[in-house]
C-alpha positions in Angstrom: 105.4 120.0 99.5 103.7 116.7 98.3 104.9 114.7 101.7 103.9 118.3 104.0 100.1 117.8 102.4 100.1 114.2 102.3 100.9 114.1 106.5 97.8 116.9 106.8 95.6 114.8 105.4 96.5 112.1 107.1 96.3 113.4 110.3 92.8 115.5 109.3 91.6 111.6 108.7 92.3 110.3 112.3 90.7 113.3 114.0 87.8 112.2 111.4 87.4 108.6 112.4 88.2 109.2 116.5 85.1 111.4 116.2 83.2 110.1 113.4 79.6 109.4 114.1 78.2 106.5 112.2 74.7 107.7 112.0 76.0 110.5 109.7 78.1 108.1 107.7 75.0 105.6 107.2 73.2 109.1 106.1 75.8 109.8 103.6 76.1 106.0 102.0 80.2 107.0 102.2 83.6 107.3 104.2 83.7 110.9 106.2 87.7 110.4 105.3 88.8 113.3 102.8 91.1 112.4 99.8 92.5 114.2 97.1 91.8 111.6 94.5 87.9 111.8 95.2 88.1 116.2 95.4 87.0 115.9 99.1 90.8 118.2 99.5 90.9 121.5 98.1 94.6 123.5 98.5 95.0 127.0 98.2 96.4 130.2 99.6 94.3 132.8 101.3 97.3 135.5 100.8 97.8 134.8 97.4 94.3 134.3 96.3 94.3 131.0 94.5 92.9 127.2 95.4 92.9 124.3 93.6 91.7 119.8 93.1 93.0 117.4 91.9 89.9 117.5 90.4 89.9 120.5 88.4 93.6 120.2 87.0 92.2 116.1 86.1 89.5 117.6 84.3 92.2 119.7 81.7 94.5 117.0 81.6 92.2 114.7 80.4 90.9 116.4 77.5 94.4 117.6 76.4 96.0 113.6 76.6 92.3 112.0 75.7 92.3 109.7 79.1 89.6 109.2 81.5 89.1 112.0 84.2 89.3 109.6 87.0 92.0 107.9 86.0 94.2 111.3 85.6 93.1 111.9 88.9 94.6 108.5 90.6 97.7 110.0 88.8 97.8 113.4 89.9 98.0 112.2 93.3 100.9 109.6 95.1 103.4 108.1 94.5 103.5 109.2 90.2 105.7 110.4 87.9 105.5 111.4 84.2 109.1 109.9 82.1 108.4 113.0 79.4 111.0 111.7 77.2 109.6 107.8 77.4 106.1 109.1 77.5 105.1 106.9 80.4 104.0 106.8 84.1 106.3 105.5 86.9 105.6 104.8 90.2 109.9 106.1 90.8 111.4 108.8 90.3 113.9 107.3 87.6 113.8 107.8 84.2 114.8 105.5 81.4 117.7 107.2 80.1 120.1 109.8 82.2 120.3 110.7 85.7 117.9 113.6 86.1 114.8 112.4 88.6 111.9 112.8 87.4 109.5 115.5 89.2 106.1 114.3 91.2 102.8 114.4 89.0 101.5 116.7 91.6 104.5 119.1 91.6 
């Protein structure tokens, strides 16, 4: 699912800066690009009622681990994963000890 949203966003970003105007992006002092990471990406399900950020699940993760919101958010989003047993971040899906991958932040 993570490599589905990931190729959205990318291509929702070139149709961004083919018809970006930079009048508006002077205006705004930023990027028009959208990324997870900064909340500009909201997911959700119109059938099933629900939407989500990064943003909002960074917000309870922080509190609960006592780390900063933003960097929770750079790890709920890419190429992360959480070792449980180690208690660490990877950038690989491998985990110290046996031969079960370890799942995607975002997952």
């Amino acid at each position: 699912m993570y490599q589905t949203f990931l190729r959205v966003i990318e291509n929702v970003n070139v149709i961004i800066s083919t018809y970006e105007d930079e009048e508006m992006q002077k205006a705004l002092n930023e990027s028009l690009q959208v990324n997870p990471e900064n909340g500009t990406v909201a997911f959700g399900s119109a059938l099933f009622g629900w939407a989500f950020t990064i943003t909002m699940f960074a917000k309870v993760y922080a509190k609960k681990f006592g780390i900063e919101k933003q960097k929770m958010k750079e790890k709920l989003w890419g190429d992360n994963y959480f070792d449980q047993k180690g208690k660490k971040w990877k950038g690989h899906n491998k985990a110290d000890e046996g031969d079960t991958p370890l799942k995607r932040a975002f997952v």
